[in-house]
C-alpha positions as CSV (number, residue, x, y, z in Angstrom):
1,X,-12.2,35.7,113.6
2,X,-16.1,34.9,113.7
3,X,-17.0,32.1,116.1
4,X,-20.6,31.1,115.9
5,X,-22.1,30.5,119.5
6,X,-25.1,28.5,120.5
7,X,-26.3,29.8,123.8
8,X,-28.0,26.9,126.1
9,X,-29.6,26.8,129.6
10,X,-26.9,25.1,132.1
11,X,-23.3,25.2,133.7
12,X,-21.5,23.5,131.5
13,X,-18.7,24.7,130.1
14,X,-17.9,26.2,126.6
15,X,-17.1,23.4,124.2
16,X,-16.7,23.0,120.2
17,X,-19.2,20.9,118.8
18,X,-19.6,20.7,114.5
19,X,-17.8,24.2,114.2
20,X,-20.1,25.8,116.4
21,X,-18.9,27.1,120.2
22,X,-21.7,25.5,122.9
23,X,-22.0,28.1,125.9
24,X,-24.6,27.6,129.0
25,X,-25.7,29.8,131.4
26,X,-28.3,30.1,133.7
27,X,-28.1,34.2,134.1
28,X,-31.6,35.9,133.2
29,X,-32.1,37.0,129.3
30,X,-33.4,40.7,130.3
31,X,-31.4,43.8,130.8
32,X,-28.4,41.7,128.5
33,X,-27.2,40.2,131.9
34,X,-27.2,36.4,130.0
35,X,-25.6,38.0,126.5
36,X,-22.5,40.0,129.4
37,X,-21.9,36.4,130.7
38,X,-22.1,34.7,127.8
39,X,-18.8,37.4,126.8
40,X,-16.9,36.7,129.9
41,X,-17.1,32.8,129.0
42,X,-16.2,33.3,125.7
43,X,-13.6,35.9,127.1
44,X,-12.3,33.1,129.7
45,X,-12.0,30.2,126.4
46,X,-9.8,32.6,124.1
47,X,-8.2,33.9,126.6
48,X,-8.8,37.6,125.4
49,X,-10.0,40.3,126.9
50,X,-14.0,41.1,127.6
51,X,-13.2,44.5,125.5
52,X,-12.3,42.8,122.6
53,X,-15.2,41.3,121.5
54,X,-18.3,42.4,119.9
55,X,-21.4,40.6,119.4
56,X,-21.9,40.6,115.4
57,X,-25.3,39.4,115.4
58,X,-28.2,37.6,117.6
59,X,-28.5,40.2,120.5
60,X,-32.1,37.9,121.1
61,X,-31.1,34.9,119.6
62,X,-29.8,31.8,120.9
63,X,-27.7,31.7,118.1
64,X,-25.1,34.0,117.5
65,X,-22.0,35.4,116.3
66,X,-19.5,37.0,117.6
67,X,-15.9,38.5,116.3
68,X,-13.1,37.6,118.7
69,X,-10.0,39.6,117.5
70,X,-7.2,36.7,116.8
71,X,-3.9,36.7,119.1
């Protein structure tokens, strides 16, 4: 499945809001160290593995998509 993600400053965690999955971190945007966390929360939500998924678009974007392989 596509899930879209809106990625947000903060420790809260993921939530659904208006079809769209609300992540926070507060890991730095450079070298992808915010983009690998963003994964292993996403990861953590689904409760899939970090392998499975693959960032579809918005590598610099605080929007984006990601395809999580369905259970």
């Amino acid at each position: 499945m596509m899930v879209k993600v809106r990625v947000m400053k903060g420790t809260d965690p993921p939530h659904m809001e208006n079809g769209v999955l609300m992540v926070h971190t507060n890991e730095e945007r450079r070298n992808n160290v915010a983009n690998h966390d963003v994964i292993r929360q996403i990861s953590s939500h689904f409760k899939v593995s970090v392998s499975d998924i693959r960032l579809i678009s918005g590598m610099k974007s605080k929007r984006k998509v990601f395809y999580i392989p369905e259970s």
